[in-house]
N, C-alpha and C positions, 0 to 999 in steps of 0.2 A: 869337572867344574867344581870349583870349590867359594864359599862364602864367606868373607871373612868381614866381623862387623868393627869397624871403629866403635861405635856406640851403640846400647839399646836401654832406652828411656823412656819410660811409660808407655814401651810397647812401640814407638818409632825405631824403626833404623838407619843407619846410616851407616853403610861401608863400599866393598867392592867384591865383583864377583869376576874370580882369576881363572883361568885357566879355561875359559871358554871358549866353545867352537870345535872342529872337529880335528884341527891341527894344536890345539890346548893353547893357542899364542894371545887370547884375548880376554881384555877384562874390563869390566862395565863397572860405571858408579850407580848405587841404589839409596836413595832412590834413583827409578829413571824412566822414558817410556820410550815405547818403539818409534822406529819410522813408517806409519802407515803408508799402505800400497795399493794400489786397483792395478790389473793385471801386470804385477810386477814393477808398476813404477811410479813415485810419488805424482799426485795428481797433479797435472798443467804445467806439470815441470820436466825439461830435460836435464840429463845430468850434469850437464853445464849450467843452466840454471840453480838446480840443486848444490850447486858447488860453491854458489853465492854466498850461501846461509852458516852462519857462524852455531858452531855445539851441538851439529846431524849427528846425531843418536849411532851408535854401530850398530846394532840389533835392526833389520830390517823387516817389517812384517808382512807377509806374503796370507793369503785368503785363497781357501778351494773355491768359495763362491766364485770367485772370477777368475779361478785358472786351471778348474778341473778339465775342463774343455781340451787343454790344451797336452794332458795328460801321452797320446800317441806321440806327440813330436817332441816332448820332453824325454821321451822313452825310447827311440828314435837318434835323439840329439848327445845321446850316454855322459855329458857331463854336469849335469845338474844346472837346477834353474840360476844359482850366482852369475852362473858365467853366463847364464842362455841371454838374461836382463842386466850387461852389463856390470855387475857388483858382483863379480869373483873373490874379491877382500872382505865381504859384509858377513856379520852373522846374519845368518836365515832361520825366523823362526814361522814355520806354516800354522794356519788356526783352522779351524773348519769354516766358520761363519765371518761375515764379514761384517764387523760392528756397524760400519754408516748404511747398514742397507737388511734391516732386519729381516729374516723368514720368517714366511708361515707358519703358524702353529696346525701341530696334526696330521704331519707328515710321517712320521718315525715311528719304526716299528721294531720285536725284536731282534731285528735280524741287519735294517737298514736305515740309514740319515738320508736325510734331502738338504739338499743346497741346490741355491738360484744364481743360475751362472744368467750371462747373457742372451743364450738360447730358448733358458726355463728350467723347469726343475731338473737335475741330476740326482737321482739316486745312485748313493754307493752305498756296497756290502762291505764284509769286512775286509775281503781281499783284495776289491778295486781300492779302498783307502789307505791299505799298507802299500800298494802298486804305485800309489801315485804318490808318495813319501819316497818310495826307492831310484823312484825317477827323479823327482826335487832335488834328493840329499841335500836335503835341509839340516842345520846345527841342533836348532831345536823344533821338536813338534809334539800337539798335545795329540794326547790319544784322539778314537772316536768315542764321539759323546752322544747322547741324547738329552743335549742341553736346551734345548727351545725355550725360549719364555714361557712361562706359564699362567696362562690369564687369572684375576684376583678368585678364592673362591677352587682354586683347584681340589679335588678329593685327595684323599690323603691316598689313597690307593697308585692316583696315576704319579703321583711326585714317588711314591715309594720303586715304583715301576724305574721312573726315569735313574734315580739312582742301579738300582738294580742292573741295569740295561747298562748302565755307563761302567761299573766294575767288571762286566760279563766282556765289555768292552777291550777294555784295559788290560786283563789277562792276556784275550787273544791276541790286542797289539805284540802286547810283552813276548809272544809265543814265535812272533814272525821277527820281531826284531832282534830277538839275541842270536835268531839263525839265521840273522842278515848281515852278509861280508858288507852291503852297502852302506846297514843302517850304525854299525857294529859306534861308532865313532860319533853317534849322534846323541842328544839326550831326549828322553819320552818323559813329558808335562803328564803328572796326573791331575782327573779333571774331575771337582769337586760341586758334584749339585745336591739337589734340597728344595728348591722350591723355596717356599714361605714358612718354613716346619723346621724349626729349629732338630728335634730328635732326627731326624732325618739326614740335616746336614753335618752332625756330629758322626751322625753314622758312616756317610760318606767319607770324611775327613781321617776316622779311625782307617776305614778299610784300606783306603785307597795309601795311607801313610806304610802298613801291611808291606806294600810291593815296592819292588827296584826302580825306583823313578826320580827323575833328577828335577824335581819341584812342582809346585804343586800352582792346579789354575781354578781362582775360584768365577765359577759360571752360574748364570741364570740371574743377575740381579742386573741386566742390564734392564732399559725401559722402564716404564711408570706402572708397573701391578705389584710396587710395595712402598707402604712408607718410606719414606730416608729416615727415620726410628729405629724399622724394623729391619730393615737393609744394615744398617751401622750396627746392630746389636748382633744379627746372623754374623756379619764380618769379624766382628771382636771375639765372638765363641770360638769362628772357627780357627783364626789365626793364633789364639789362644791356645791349642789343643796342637797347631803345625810345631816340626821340629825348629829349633832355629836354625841349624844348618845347611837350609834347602831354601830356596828364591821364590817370593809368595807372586805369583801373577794374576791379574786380574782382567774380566772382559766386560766392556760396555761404559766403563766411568771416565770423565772427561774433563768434564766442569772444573774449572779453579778451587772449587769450595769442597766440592765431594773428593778432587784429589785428596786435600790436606786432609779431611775429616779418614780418609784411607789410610794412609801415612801414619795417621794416627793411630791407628789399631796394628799396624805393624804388616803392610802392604808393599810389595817392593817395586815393583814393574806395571806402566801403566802401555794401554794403547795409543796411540798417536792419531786417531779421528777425528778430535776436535777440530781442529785448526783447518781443515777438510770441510766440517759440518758447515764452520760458518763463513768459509771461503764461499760456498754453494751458495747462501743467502745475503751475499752481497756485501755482508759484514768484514771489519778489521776488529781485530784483537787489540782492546786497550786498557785493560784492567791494568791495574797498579802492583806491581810487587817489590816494591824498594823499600823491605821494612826497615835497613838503615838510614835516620834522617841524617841529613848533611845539615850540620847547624848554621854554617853560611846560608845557605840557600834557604834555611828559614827563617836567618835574619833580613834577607831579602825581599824573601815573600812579608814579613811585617811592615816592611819600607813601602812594599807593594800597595798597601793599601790604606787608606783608600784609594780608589778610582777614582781620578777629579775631572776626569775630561773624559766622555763617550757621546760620539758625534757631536763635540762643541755643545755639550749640554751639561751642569755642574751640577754635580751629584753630593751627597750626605756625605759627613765623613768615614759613616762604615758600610759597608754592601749590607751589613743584616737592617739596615733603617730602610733599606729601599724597596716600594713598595712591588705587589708582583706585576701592576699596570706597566710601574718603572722599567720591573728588569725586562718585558716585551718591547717598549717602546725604545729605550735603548741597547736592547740588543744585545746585554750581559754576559748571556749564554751561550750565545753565539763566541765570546769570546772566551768564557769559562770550557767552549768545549774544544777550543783548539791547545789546551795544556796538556789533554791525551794526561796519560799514566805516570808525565814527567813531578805531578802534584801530589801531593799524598792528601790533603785535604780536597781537590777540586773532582781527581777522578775518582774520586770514593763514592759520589753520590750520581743519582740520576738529575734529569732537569725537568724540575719542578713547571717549569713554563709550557713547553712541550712534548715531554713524555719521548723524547728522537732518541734519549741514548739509553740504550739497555744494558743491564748487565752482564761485564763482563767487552763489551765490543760497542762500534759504532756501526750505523747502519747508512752506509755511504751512497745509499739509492735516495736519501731525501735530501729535498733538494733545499734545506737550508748547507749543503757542502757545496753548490754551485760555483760560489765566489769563493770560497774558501782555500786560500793557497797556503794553509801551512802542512808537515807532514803528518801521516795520521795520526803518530804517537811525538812529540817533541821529544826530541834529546833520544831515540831509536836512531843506534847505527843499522840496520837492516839498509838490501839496496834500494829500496822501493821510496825510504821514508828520507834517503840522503838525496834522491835524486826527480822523487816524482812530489804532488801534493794530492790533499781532499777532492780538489777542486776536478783534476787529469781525472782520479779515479769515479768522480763520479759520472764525465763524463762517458769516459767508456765504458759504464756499466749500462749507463744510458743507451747507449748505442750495439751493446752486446758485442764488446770489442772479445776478442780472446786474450788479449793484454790484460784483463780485469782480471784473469782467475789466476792469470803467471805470476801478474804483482801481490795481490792478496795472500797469494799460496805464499810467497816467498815471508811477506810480512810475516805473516800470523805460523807460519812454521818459527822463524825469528823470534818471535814472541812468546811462544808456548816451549820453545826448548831453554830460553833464558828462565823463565819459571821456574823449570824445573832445577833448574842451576840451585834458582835462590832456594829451591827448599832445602838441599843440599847446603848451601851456604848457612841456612837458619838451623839446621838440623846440628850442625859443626860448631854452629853459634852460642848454643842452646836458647835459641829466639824461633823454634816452631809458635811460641806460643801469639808473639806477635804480627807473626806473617799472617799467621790464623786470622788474626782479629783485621787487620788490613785487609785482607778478601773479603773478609764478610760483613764488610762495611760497604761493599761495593755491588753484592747481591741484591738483586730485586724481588 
């Protein structure tokens, strides 16, 4: 696997990583992020389904939490999990944890990690966890970690621990894998913790750069036990101190805002959970990322307005004279919110009236989407958005259709892998700066 960078600017990159996988035929754009997985297959969707969805990521991301379980019949089945779930052509990268379903803290000791399959907890040592990689043959897999979140407030002793426990790790991977005909062709992620301690995490990043490993994964900043300050500044040290010619991966970050703010300190590969998270909560993905404006279209949008007719009621000549009684009683926003992401000025903000649209997505359980027939994001080719509306989807969320999680899934994959395009597009552009500022115009 080799990295070759078109550009690096302030610590962004932007190239391609060639020669990936275990037959060396594949190569990925970075930025980029995975295809997340629950046991082995993109959530509420078949592969036909999946097949719908424009710019599916090749790297597909596989989790022990929900498939250690499966470990005998994988071992059993001797051709590795691509072909066992259908995607024989996909990169396969295994993780230990499964970002949308956090564990427990206090599980892990020197010797052993826990993971929560379906069952319950799983303990694996070090040999059941190179066993069940040998079974997988997986492309890529991070070592084992003793990466758990760490509550705020941790001693310095246990974070020095955790580090410790994860190099002591990583050796022994390194010891089973170069004497593995099976893994011989695979790359092993080293796995970068610290805690909240900076000296700690440089120590990590020193040690672990030390060893033969084909890139580096930075762990334990997932969840809310640190600042986004202190989070972004840990990030920048240690990407600082990474070689450049090795692929920076990261676990737990999602967000549109905290992507870029990632990006930004020179972060290459992201997980693919989001769009999953807020499938689960009923939500579509409608944030804005067209930071090129079309000057038609906003000579348009001028023409647009004002508004003179809503419900045969004559309104001021500018939406900003009209009072906030006005914009409930006619109904404004109700129509400002069917522009979806197509606006750069309308999906930027939230609504001031009712507080229904949150950042970053809409929340299609409330029932001002009842009547509402247009698609969830205007001007989305996704299949959902050309063929369904607000109105179907809220229905069957209503009614706990399992069409709700198919269509959303599909959307909001749609949606979060065009993102990523556009950072790619902005990074090329050299307009990260404005994508930047169009996200977080749209933050709550």
């Amino acid at each position: 696997m080799k990295l070759i960078l078109s550009s690096l600017v302030n610590g962004c990159r932007h190239g391609k990583l060639i020669e990936v996988g275990r037959k060396r035929s594949k190569s990925l754009d970075i930025p980029g992020c995975l295809l997340y997985t629950r046991t082995g297959t993109a959530p509420h969707l078949t592969h036909d389904t999946l097949n719908l969805i424009e710019g599916v990521p090749e790297p597909v991301h596989l989790t022990l939490s929900t498939l250690a379980e499966h470990q005998e019949v994988l071992e059993e089945y001797k051709e590795g999990i691509g072909k066992f779930i259908g995607m024989p052509d996909s990169l396969i990268y295994c993780s230990q944890n499964d970002p949308a379903s956090p564990c427990p803290s206090g599980y892990n000791t020197n010797k052993t990690v826990s993971v929560w399959g379906g069952g319950g907890r799983i303990e694996l040592t070090l040999s059941k966890f190179m066993a069940i990689q040998q079974a997988f043959k997986p492309d890529w897999y991070h070592c084992m970690a003793d990466g758990e979140p760490l509550p705020p407030g941790s001693s310095r002793k246990r974070i020095n621990k955790s580090v410790d426990r994860t190099l002591g790790f990583l050796d022994e991977c390194l010891k089973v894998h170069q004497n593995s005909e099976v893994l011989k062709d695979a790359e092993i992620i080293g796995v970068i913790e610290g805690g909240d301690i900076l000296e700690e995490r440089l120590r990590s990043a020193r040690e672990t750069m030390k060893r033969p490993v084909g890139g580096f994964l930075l762990d334990g900043l997932q969840g809310e036990n640190m600042t986004d300050d202190l989070k972004l500044d840990l990030i920048s040290s240690v990407t600082g101190e990474l070689p450049v010619d090795k692929p920076r991966l990261i676990h737990g970050i999602g967000k549109p805002d905290e992507v870029l703010e990632c990006v930004s300190r020179g972060v290459d590969l992201f997980e693919g959970f989001f769009p999953y998270q807020v499938t689960e909560q009923g939500k579509a993905l409608s944030f804005n990322f067209k930071y090129k404006v079309d000057p038609e279209a906003e000579e348009e949008k001028s023409l647009a307005v004002p508004l003179h007719q809503i419900q045969g009621q004559q309104l001021s000549s500018t939406c900003t004279s009209v009072t906030h009684e006005q914009c409930e009683k006619n109904n404004i926003f109700t129509m400002l919110h069917r522009n979806g992401s197509g606006d750069n000025d309308i999906s930027s903000k939230t609504s001031d009236c009712d507080g229904k649209m949150k950042a970053f997505s809409i929340d299609l359980k409330n029932e001002q989407f009842r009547d509402d027939f247009s698609p969830l994001v205007e001007g989305c080719p996704c299949y959902c958005c050309k063929n369904h509306t607000r109105a179907y989807l809220y229905h069957l969320l209503l009614t706990n259709e399992l069409l709700a999680g198919v269509l959303l899934m599909i959307h909001n994959l749609h949606h979060y892998f065009a993102f990523f395009q556009s950072i790619r597009d902005a990074l090329k552009d050299g307009r990260l700066k404005d994508l930047k500022e169009l996200i977080a115009k749209q933050k709550v």
